[in-house]
N, C-alpha and C positions, 0 to 999 in steps of 0.2 A: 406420506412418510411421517414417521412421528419424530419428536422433538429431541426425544434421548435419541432414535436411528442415525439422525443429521447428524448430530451435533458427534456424535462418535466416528462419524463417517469426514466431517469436517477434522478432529480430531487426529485422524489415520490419515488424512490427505498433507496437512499440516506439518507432521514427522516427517512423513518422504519428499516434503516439498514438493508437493503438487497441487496444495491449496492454492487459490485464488487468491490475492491480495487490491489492493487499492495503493497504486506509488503516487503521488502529486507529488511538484516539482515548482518551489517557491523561487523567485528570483530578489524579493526584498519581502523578511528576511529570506537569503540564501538558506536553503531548508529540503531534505527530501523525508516524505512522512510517507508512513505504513501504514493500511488501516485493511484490517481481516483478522482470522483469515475468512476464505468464504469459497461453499461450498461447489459453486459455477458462478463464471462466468454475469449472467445475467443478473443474480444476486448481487455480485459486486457495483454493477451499474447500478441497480436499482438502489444501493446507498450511498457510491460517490457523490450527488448531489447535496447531502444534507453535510456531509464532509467540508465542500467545496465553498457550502455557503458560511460554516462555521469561521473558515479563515478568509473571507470575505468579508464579515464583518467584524474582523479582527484588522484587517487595514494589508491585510497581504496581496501583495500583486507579482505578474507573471507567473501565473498559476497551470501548469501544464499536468493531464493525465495520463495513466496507463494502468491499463489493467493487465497482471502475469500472473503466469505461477513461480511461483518464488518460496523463500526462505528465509524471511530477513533475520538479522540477527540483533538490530535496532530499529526500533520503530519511530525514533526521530534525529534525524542527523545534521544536524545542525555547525555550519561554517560560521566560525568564530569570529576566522578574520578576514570575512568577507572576501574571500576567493572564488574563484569561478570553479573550482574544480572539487567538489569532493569527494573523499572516500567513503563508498561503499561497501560497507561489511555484511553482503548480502551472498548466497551461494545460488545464483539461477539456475534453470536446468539448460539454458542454453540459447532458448529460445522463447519468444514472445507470440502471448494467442492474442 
């Protein structure tokens, strides 16, 4: 598959919210980050790591993954004041792969 196919194909998955995304889920700082979109599944694993270790060496801990198809509408949501509970302004299809 060529680069412009993907990347259009990522593109059109992306609109209908059926791209693949990257959610991690910081517990200090309190944080839920976006990283995609991406075309399957296994692409997204195959870059969560370099993600994971970026805020790792930024001093973040309680670091939890998931890979969906999603929509986000922010790609980093960020708790102010330090609440357990944030708002996501995210439209899921429902369900989690």
């Amino acid at each position: 598959m060529t680069n412009i196919i993907k990347e259009l194909l990522i593109k059109f998955l992306e609109i209908i919210g059926a791209a693949f995304w990257i959610e991690i889920k910081t517990d200090k700082p309190t944080c839920i980050y976006y990283f995609g979109p991406f075309l399957t599944k296994p692409d997204a694993q195959n870059a969560q790591s370099g993600y994971i270790e970026d805020l790792q060496n930024e001093g973040t801990q309680g670091i939890s993954v998931n890979i969906k198809r999603c929509k986000p509408h922010t790609l980093t949501i960020f708790d102010e004041l330090g609440e357990k509970k944030l708002k996501s302004s995210i439209k899921s299809l429902g369900y989690e792969i």
